[in-house]
N, C-alpha and C positions, 0 to 999 in steps of 0.2 A: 869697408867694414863687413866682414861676416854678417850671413842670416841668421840667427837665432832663433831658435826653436826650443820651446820649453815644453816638456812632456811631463801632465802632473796625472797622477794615476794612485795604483792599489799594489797587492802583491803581486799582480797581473805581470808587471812592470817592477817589479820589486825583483824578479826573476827566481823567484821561487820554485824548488822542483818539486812537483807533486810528490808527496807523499813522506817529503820527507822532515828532519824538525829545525825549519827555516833556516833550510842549507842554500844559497843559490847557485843558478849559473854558471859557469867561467864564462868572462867577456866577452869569446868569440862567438859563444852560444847568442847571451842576450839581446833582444831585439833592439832596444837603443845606440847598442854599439855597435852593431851589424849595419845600423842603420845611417851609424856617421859615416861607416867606410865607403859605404856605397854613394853616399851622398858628396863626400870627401871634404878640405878642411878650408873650402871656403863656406861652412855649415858648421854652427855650432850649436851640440845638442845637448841642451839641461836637463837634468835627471831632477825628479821632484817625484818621488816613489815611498811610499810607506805601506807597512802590512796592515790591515786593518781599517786603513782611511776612508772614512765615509763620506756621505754627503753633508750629514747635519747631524746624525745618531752620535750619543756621548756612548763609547764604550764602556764598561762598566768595570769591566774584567781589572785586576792588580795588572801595572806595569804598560797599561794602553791608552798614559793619558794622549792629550793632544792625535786625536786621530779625528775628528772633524774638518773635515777638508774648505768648510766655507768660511772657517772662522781665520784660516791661515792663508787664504787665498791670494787675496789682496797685499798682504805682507809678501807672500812670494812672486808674485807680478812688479812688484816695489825693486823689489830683490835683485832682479834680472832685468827690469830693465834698462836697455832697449828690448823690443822683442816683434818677429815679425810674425811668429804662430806658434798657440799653442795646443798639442796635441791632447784630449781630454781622454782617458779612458778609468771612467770612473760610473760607479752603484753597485757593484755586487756585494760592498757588504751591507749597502743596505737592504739585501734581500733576504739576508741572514732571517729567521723566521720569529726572533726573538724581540726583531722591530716593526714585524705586522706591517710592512709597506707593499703598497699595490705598485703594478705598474705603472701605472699615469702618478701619484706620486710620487715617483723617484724621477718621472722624465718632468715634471712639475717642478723638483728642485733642482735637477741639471739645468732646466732653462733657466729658470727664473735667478737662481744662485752662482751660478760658475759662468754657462754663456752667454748670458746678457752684463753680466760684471767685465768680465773681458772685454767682450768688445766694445766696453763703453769707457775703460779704462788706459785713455791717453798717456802717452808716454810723456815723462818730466823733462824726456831730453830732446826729444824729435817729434815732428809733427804728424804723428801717424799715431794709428791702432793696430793691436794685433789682430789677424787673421785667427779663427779658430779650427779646428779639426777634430770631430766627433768619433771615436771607434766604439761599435757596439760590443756587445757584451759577449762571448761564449758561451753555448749553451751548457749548463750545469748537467752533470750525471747523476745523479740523486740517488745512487744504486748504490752506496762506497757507504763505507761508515764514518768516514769523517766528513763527507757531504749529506748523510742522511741524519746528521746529531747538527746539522747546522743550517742546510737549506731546505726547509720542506717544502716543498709546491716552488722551487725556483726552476726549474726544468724548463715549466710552460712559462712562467715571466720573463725568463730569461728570452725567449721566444718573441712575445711580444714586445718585447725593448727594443727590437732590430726596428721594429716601424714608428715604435713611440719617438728613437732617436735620431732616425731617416726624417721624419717629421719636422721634427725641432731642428733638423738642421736645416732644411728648406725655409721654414719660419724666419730663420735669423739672417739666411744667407751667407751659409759655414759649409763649410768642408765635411764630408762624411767617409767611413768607411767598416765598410762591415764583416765583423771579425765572427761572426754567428758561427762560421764554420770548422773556426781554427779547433783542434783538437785538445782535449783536457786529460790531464793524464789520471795517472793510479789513483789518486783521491777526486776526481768525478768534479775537479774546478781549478784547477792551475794548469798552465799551457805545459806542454811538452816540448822537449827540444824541437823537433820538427816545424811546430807550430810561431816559434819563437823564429827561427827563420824564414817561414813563410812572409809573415806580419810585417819584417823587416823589408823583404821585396816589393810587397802590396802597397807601404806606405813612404817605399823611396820614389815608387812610380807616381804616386799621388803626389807627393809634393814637387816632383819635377813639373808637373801640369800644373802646379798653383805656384813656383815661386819661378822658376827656372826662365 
């Protein structure tokens, strides 16, 4: 059987190109498919990607229902499995400023909510658990005006996340990788093409050292 790897995430992974009105990627750009090739097709990679996905915040906004990621979590681990790891890259919208979340907050419901749910979440078919994988956040550009109508003060949290989520991943004894440095493009919070093939490299080599 194929490894299975579920990657559940935001726009980040939505492959969204900065700046524009939720156009994405072509395939050979985005990092989950870059990242099967590399990986190749004794690896199977689940997409589990939404705009907007939070941890726990209800969007408000027309047309965003169902975007709290902890209430569907469980239903999509249900979904997929078997599964041998799942890739987390998730909180930036809850840093959106309109939900007042601190950083210890946000790393407070990534643990407690998504990676202690996993990894305690037995598979119905096989006698195993998945493995988890934490990517941090990239740091916000606050300077743009669609990130400055939407993050205010996420620049420096975003910052601190890199150790909140290094933390919590030693806590749990998960997988980490840290994305702090990937580039953000024209709107100051979505990855860039560049960036989106780096991420794929960074985390073909990591899971060749955890599953391989």
């Amino acid at each position: 059987m194929n490894n299975r790897i579920l990657c559940f995430g935001d726009s980040y992974t939505w492959w969204y190109i900065p700046g524009s009105n939720h156009e994405r990627f072509p395939e050979n750009i985005r990092f989950p498919k870059r990242l099967q090739e590399l990986l190749g097709w004794n690896f199977e990679i689940i997409e589990e990607w939404l705009n907007s996905r939070t941890l726990t915040s209800e969007d408000e906004r027309p047309g965003k229902e169902g975007r709290n990621g902890s209430s569907y979590l469980i239903p999509c681990l249900d979904t997929h499995d078997p599964l041998d790891l799942v890739i987390l890259m998730l909180g930036t919208n809850e840093l959106k400023h309109v939900f007042q979340n601190s950083p210890e907050q946000i790393g407070n419901l990534l643990e407690k909510l998504f990676v202690k749910v996993i990894l305690s979440r037995k598979s119905q078919f096989q006698d195993k658990y998945p493995q988890v994988l934490i990517i941090s956040l990239p740091i916000i550009n606050e300077g743009t005006k669609y990130s400055s109508e939407r993050y205010i003060g996420a620049a420096e949290k975003t910052k601190q996340l890199k150790e909140i989520y290094s933390e919590i991943a030693k806590r749990n004894n998960c997988h980490f990788v840290n994305a702090s440095d990937l580039k953000v493009g024209s709107d100051g919070v979505h990855l860039t093409e560049e960036s989106h093939i780096k991420l794929a490299e960074v985390l073909y080599e990591k899971i060749k050292s955890i599953i391989f």
